[in-house]
DRENDRENKOL-689080 format. One record per residue (C-alpha): residue number from 0; residue in three letters; z, y, x. Coordinates in steps of 0.05 Angstrom, whole numbers. Example, Ala and Ser with C-alpha at 12.3 -4.5 7.8 and 13.67 -1.06 7.14 Angstrom:
+------+------+--------+--------+--------+
! filo ! volo !      z !      y !      x !
+------+------+--------+--------+--------+
!    0 !  ala !    156 !    -90 !    246 !
!    1 !  ser !    143 !    -21 !    273 !
+------+------+--------+--------+--------+
***
This chain:
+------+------+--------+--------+--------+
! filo ! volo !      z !      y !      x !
+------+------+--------+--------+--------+
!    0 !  unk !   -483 !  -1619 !  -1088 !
!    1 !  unk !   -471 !  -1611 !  -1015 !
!    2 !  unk !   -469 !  -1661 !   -955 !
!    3 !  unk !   -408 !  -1644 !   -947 !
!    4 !  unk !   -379 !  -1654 !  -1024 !
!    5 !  unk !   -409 !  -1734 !  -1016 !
!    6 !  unk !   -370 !  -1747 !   -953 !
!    7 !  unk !   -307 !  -1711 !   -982 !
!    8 !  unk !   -314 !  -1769 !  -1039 !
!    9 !  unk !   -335 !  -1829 !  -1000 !
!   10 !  unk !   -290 !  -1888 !  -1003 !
!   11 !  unk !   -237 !  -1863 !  -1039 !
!   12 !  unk !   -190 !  -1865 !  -1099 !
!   13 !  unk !   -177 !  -1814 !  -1141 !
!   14 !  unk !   -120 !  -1815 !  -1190 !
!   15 !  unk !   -117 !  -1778 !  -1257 !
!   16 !  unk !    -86 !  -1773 !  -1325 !
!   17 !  unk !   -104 !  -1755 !  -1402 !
!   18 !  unk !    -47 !  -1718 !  -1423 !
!   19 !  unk !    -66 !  -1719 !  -1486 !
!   20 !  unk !    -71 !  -1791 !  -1498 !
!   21 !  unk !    -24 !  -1814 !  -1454 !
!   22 !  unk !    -78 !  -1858 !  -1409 !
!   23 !  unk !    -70 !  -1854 !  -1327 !
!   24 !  unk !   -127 !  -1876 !  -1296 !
!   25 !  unk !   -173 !  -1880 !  -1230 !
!   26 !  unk !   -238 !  -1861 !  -1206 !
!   27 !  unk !   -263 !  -1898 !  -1137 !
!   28 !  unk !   -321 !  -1885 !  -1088 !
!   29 !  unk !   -337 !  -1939 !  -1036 !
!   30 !  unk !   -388 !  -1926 !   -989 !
!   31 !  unk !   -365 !  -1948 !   -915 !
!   32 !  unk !   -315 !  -1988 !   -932 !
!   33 !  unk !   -358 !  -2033 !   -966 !
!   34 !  unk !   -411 !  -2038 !   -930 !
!   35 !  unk !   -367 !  -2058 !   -865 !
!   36 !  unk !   -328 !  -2109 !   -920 !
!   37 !  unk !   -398 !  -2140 !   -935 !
!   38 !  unk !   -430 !  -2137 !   -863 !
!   39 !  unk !   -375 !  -2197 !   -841 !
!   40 !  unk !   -409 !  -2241 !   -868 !
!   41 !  unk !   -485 !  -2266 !   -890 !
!   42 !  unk !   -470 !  -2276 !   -962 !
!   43 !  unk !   -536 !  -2294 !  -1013 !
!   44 !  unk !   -539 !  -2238 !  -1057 !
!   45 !  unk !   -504 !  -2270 !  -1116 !
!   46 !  unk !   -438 !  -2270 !  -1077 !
!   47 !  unk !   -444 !  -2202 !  -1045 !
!   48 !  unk !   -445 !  -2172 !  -1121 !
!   49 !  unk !   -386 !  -2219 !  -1132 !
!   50 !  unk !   -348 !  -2193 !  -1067 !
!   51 !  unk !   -367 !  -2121 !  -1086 !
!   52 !  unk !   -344 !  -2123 !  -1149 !
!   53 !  unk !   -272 !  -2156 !  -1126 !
!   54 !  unk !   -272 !  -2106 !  -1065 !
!   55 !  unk !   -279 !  -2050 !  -1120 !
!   56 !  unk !   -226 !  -2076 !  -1166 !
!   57 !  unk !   -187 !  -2092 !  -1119 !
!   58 !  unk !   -186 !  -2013 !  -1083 !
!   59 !  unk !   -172 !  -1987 !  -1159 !
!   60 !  unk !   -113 !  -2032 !  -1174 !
!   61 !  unk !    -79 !  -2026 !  -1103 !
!   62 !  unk !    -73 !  -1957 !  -1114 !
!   63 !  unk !    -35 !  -1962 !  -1176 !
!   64 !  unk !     18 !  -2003 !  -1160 !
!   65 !  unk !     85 !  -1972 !  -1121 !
!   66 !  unk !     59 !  -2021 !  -1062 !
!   67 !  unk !    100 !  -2016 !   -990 !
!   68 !  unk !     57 !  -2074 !   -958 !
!   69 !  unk !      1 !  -2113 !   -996 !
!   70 !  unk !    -32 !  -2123 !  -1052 !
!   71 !  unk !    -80 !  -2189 !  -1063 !
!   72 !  unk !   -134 !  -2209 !  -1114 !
!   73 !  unk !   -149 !  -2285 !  -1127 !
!   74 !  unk !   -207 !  -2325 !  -1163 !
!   75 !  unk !   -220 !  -2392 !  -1167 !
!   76 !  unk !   -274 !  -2430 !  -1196 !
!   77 !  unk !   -300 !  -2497 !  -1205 !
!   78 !  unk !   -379 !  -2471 !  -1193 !
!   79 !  unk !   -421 !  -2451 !  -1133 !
!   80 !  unk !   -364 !  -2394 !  -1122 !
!   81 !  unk !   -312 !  -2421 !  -1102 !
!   82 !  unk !   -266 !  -2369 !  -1081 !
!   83 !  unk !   -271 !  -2295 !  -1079 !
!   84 !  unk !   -205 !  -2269 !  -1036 !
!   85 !  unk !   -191 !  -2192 !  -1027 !
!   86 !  unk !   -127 !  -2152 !   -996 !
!   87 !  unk !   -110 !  -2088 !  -1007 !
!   88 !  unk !    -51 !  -2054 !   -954 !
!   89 !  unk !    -29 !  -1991 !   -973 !
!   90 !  unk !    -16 !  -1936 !   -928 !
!   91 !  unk !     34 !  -1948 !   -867 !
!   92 !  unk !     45 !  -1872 !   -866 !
!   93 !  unk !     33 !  -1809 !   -912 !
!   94 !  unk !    -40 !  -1778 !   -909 !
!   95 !  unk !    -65 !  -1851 !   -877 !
!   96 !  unk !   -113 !  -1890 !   -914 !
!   97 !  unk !   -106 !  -1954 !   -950 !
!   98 !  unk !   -147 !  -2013 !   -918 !
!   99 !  unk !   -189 !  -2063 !   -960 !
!  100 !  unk !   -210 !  -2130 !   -942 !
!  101 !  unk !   -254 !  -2195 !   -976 !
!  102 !  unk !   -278 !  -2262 !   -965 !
!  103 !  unk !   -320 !  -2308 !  -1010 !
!  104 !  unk !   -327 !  -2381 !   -999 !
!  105 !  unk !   -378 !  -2411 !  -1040 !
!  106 !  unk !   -429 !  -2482 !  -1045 !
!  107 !  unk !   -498 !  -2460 !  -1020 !
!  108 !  unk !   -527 !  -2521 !  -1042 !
!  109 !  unk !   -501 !  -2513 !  -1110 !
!  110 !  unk !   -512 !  -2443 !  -1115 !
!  111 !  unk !   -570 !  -2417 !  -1167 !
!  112 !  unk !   -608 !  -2363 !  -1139 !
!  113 !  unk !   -627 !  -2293 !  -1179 !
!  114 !  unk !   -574 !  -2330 !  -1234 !
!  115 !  unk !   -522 !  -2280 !  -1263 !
!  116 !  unk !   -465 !  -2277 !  -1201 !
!  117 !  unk !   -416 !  -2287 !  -1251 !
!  118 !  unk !   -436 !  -2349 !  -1282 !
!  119 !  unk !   -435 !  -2383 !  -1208 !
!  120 !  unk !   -353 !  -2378 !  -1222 !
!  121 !  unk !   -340 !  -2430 !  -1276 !
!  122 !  unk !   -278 !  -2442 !  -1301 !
!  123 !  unk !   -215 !  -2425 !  -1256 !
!  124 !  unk !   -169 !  -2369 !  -1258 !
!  125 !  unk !   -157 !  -2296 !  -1236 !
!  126 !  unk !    -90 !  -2281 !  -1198 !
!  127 !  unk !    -59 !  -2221 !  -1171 !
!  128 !  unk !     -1 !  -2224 !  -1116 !
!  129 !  unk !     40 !  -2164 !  -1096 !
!  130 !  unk !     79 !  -2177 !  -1027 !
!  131 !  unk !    124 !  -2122 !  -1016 !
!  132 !  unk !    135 !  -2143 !   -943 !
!  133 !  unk !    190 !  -2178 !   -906 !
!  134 !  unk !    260 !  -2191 !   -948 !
!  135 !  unk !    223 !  -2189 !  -1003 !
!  136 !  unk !    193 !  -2255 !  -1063 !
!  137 !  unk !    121 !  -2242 !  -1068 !
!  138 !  unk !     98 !  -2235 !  -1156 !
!  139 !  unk !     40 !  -2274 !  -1172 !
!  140 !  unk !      6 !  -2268 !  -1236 !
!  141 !  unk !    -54 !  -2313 !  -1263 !
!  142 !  unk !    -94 !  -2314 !  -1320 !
!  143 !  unk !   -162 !  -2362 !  -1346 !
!  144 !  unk !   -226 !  -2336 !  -1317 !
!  145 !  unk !   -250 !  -2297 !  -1391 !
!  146 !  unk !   -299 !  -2250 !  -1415 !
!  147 !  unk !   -373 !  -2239 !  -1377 !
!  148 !  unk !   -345 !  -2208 !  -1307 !
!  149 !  unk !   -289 !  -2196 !  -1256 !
!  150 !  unk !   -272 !  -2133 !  -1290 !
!  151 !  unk !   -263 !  -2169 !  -1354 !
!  152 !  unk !   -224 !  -2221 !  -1310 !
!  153 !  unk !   -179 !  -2160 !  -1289 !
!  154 !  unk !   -176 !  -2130 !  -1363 !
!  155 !  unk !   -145 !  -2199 !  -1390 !
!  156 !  unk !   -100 !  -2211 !  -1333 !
!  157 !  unk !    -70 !  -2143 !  -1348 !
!  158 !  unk !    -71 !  -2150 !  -1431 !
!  159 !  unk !    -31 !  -2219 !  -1421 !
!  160 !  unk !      4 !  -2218 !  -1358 !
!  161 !  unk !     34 !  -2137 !  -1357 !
!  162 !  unk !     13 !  -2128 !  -1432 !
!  163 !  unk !    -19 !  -2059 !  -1417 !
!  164 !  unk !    -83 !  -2045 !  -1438 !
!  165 !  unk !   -131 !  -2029 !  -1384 !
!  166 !  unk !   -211 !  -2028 !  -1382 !
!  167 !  unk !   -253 !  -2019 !  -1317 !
!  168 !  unk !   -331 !  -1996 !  -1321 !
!  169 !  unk !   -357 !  -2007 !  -1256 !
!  170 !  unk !   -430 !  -2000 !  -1217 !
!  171 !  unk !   -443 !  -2021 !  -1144 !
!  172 !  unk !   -510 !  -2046 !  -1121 !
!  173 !  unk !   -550 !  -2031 !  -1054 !
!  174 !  unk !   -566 !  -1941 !  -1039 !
!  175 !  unk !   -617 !  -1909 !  -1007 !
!  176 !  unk !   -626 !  -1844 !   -992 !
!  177 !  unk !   -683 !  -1799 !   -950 !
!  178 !  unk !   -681 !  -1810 !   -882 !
!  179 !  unk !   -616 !  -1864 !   -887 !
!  180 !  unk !   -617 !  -1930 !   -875 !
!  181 !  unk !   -600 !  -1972 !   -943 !
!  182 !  unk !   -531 !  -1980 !   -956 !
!  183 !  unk !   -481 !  -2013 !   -996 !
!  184 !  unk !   -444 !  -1962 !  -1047 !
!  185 !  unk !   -393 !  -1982 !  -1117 !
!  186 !  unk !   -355 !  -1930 !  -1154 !
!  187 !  unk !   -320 !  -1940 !  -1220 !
!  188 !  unk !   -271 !  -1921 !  -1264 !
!  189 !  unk !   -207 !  -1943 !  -1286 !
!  190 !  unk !   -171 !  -1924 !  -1350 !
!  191 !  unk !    -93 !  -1954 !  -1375 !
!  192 !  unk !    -44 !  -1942 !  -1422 !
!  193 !  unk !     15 !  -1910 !  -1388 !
!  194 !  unk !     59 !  -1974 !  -1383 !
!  195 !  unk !    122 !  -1949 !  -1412 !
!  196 !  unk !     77 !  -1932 !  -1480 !
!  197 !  unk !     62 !  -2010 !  -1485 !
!  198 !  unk !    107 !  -2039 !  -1530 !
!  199 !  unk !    118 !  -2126 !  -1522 !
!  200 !  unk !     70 !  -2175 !  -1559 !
!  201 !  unk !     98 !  -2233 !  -1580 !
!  202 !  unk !     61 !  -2293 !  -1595 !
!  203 !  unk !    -17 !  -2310 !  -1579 !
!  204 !  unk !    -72 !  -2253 !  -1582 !
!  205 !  unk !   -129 !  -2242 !  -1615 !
!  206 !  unk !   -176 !  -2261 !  -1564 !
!  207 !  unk !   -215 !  -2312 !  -1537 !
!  208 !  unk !   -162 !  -2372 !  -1531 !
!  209 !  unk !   -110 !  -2338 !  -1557 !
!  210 !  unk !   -111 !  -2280 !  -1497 !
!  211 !  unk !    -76 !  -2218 !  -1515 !
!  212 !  unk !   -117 !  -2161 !  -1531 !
!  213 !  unk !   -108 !  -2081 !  -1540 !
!  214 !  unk !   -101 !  -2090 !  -1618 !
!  215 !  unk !    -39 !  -2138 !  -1592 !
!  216 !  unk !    -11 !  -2091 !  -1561 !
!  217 !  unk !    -15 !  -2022 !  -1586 !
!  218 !  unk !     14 !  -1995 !  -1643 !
!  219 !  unk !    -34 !  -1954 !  -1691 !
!  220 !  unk !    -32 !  -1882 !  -1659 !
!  221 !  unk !    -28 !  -1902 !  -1584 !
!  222 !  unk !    -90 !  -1950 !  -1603 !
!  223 !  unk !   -124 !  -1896 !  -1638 !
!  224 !  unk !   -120 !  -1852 !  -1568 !
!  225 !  unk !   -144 !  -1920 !  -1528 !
!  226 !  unk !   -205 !  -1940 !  -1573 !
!  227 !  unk !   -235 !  -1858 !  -1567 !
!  228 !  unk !   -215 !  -1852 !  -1489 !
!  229 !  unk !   -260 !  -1929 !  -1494 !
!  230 !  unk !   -311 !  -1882 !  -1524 !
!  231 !  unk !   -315 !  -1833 !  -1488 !
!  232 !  unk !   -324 !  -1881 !  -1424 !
!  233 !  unk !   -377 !  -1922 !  -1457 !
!  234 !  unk !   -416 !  -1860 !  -1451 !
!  235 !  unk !   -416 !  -1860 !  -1372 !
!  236 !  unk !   -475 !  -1879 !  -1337 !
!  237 !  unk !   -485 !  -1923 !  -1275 !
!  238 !  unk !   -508 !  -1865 !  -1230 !
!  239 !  unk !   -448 !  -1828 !  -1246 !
!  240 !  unk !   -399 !  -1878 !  -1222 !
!  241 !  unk !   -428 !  -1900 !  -1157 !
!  242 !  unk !   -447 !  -1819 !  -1142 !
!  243 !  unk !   -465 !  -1791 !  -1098 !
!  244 !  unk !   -505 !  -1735 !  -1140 !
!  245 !  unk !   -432 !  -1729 !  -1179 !
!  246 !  unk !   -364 !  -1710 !  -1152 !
!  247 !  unk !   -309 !  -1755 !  -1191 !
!  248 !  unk !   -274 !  -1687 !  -1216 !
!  249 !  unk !   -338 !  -1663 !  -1245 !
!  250 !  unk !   -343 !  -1732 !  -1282 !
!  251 !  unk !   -274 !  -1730 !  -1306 !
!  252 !  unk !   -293 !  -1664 !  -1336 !
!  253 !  unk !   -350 !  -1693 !  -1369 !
!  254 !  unk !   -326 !  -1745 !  -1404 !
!  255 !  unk !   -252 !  -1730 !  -1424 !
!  256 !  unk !   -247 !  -1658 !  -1421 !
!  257 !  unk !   -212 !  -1664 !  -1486 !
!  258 !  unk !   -164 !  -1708 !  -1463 !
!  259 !  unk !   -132 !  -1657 !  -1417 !
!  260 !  unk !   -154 !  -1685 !  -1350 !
!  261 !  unk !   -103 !  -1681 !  -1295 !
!  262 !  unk !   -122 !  -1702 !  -1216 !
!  263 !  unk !    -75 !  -1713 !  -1161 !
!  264 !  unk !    -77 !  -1728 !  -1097 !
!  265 !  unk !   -141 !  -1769 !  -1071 !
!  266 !  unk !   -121 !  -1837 !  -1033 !
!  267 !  unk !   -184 !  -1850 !   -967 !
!  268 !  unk !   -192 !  -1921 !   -960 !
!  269 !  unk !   -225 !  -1959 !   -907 !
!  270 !  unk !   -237 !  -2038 !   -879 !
!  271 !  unk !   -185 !  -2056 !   -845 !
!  272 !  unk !   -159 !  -2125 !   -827 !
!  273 !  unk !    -84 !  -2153 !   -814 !
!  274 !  unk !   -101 !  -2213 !   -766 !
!  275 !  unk !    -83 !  -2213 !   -700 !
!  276 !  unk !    -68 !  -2272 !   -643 !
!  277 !  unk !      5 !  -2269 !   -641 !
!  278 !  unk !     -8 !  -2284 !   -725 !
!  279 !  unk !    -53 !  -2344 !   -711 !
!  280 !  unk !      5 !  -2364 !   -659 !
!  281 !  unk !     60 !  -2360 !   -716 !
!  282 !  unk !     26 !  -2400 !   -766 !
!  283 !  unk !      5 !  -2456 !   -709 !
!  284 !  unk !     86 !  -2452 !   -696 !
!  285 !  unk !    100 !  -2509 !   -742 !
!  286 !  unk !     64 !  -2563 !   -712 !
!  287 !  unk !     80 !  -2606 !   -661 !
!  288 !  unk !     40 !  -2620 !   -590 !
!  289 !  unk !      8 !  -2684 !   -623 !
!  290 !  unk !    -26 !  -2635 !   -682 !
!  291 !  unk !    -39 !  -2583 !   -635 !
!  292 !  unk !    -73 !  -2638 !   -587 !
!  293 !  unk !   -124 !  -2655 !   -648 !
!  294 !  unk !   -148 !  -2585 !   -652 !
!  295 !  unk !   -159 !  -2570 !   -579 !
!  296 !  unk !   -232 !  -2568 !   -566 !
!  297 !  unk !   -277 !  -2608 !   -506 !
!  298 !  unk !   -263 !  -2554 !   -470 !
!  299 !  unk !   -186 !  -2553 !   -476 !
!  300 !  unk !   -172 !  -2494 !   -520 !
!  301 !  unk !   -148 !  -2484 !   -594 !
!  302 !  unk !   -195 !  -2435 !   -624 !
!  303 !  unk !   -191 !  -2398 !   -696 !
!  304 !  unk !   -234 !  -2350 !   -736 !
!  305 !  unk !   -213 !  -2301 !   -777 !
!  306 !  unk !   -246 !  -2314 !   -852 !
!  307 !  unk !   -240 !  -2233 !   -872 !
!  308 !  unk !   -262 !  -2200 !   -809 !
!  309 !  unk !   -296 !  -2260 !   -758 !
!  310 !  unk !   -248 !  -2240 !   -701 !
!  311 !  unk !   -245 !  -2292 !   -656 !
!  312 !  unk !   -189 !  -2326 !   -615 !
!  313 !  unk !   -178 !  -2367 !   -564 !
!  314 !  unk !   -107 !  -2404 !   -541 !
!  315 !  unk !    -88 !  -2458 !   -489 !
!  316 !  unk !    -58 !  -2512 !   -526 !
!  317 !  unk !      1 !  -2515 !   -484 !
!  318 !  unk !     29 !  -2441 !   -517 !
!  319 !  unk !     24 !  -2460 !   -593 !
!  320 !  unk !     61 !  -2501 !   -630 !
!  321 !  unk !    140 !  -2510 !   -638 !
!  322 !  unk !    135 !  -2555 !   -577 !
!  323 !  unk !    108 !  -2502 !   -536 !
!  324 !  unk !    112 !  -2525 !   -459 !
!  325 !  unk !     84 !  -2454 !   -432 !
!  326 !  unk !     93 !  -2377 !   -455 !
!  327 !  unk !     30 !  -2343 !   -477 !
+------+------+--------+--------+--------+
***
């Protein structure tokens, strides 16, 4: 494999089909986009995984929604982790790349080093929101925190909340190559019953608490397809997802090329973040000079960080709020 074949694939999403089973599915590369996602911020390494994992997910499931604006991922927990936040924005134009961003806030002190990174959730929940932009009622969907990791998180939310059966098998961890400095890299692979196959479930699942499941769902022959496309994906290894020593059409080939593989168009995605001042200034707009007076600093100014990206910004008091005495 060339140079020049690896950079091709880097942080991208590649969409696909098995005609013959009726799946759709995704296979994603993140290279940059990760590491510049990651480098915001210090994180111990049991939060980074947790962050690259969600960044991942996140990238996968953004692209297979008919998104005009923005795509969020949620979880919550009651342990050392408290909150893993990621955005996905698709594509403001054709042939421009969707941007990815993330932000963890978690209890240091409470935090067990070298433990599992999904154990330092707890119990909580899993939510996806789709804002389709202005005029429009963002959809939010949640789901219990289940199974052993985010992707099993995702799997549920999917089985219970859009009752289509979807399974992730993901591998990200830290690269290194000759001569390159070490780097973060994820890649994975996304497979899904074609939605309008899914027929409705009615009543509580079969798994854990009562969760729906893929048995729930399917009827025998579409679940026959599903359990051997599972198969043949069990069979992938952890080298193969994250690449680079494997294209993502060369992998498809490997492991369904009964299934009738189909690609289309590959989707770049990068870091990119949304905040900006005149968006701090909007959502200071509702308080009044007294409020805005308790956040101005010794040295007279109102200051805010972004959590996603670290930008910094600075305001005179006397601009923000809905009392406002001067123009920016």
């Amino acid at each position: 494999m060339t140079l020049g074949s690896q950079i091709a694939w880097d942080d991208t999403v590649l969409p696909f089909q098995l005609d013959r089973s009726d799946i759709r599915g995704r296979v994603a590369r993140l290279d940059g986009a990760l590491e510049e996602v990651l480098s915001q911020h210090d994180y111990p390494p049991e939060i980074e995984a947790l962050v690259a994992e969600m960044s991942l997910l996140t990238a996968m499931i953004g692209q297979t929604v008919k998104l005009r604006w923005k795509l969020s991922l949620q979880v919550r927990g009651d342990g050392p982790a408290r909150l893993i936040a990621t955005d996905y924005y698709a594509p403001t134009a054709e042939g421009e790349p969707g941007r990815i961003r993330a932000y963890a806030s978690y209890d240091a002190d409470r935090l067990e080093r070298g433990a599992e990174p999904f154990t330092q959730i707890g119990k909580g929940y899993f939510a996806i929101l789709i804002d389709q932009g202005q005029g429009t009622t963002p959809y939010q969907g949640i789901t219990p925190i289940a199974g052993d990791s985010l992707a099993s998180c995702a799997e549920t939310y999917f089985a219970q909340s859009e009752q289509i059966p979807t399974r992730f098998a993901l591998s990200y961890g830290r690269s290194s190559s000759p001569g390159v400095d070490e780097t973060w890299r994820a890649g994975g692979v996304m497979l899904q019953v074609m939605p309008e196959a899914s027929p409705f479930a009615t009543g509580g699942g079969s798994g854990d608490g009562g969760l729906l499941e893929a048995s729930d769902i399917l009827d025998d022959d579409k679940e026959e397809d599903w359990t051997r496309a599972n198969i043949l994906l069990d069979t992938v290894d952890a080298l193969e997802l994250i690449g680079p020593s494997i294209q993502p059409t060369d992998l498809l080939v490997r492991l369904f090329h009964e299934e009738g593989p189909r690609v289309f168009d590959a989707q770049p995605v990068h870091f990119g973040c949304s905040c900006s001042a005149d968006k701090v200034r909007e959502s200071l707009s509702i308080y009044s000079a007294k409020d805005i007076g308790h956040m101005t600093t010794d040295e007279g100014i109102v200051t805010a960080d972004c959590q996603f990206c670290g930008a910094h910004y600075e305001f005179e008091p006397e601009t923000l709020g809905f009392e406002a005495t001067k123009s920016p």
